[in-house]
N, C-alpha and C positions, 0 to 999 in steps of 0.2 A: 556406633556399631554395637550389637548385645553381643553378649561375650560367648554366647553360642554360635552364633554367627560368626564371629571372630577363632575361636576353638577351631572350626569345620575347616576355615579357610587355609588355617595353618595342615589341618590334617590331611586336607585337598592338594596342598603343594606338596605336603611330603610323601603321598601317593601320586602326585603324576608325578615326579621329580623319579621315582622308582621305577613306576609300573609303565613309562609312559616309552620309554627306548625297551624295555622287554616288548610290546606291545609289537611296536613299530620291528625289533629284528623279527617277529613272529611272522610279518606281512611278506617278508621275502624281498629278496633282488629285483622282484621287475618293476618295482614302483621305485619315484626320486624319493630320497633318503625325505626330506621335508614333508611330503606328502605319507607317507609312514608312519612319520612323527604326530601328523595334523589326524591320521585315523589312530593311528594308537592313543593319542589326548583322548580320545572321542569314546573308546570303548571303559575308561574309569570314569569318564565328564557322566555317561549313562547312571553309573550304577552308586556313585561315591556318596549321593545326597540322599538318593534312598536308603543306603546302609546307615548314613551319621545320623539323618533325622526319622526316617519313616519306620526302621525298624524296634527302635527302642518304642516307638508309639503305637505302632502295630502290637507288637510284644511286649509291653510294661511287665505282665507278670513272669513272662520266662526270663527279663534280663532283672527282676528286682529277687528272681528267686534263684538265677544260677548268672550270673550277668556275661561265664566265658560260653554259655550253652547258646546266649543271645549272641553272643559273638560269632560264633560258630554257623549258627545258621545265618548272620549276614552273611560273613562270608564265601559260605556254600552258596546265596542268590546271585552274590557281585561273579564267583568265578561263572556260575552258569550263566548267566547273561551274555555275562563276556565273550565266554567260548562261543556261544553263539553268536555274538556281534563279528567276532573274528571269523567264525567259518563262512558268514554270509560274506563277508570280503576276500574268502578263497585260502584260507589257512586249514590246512586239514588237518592239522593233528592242534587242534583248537586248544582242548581242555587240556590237557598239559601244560601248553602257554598258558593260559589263564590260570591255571593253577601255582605254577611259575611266578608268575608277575604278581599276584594276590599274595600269596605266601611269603614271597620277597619284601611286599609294602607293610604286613603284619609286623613281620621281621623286624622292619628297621623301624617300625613307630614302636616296637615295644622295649627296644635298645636306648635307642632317642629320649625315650618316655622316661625311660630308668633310667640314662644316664644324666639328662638334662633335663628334665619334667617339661617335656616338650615332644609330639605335639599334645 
């Protein structure tokens, strides 16, 4: 396994690990909790590999000249995606969840990161 691959994998777990029951409480009561879970996986599974690999490639010079500015606009793509994956599953007040759940996974990988240099 290359150790970017490896990197991702770890970063992947510890954003569904986070973002993946914020997701799922966003979907409401009338789905089984499992099935929640199984859309909520599905709305970071979307957006998580574009943010770790496609956007530092896409934007090499905004993340080699401000790298939190590249962060930022991952992030701004992951929450809008999101929002939208989630409203097309019947969440209405989407972006806030996604907003929620993304800020939360930021959160704890940069706690993680500094406390345990992980992910």
């Amino acid at each position: 396994m290359t150790a970017a691959l490896g990197a991702w994998l770890g970063a992947f777990a510890l954003t569904q690990l986070v973002e993946t029951p914020i997701h799922a409480r966003a979907l409401g009561p009338g789905r089984p909790w499992a099935r929640r879970l199984l859309l909520g996986f599905g709305a970071s599974a979307l957006t998580h590999p574009i943010v770790f690999f496609g956007f530092p490639r896409l934007l090499p010079t905004l993340f080699a000249r401000d790298y939190w500015s590249g962060v930022a606009a991952a992030e701004a793509f992951a929450v809008a995606v999101e929002a939208l994956y989630l409203r097309r599953l019947g969440v209405e007040r989407a972006i806030p969840w996604a907003l929620l759940a993304n800020a939360a996974s930021v959160a704890v990988g940069l706690l993680t990161r500094a406390g345990f240099g992980w992910p």
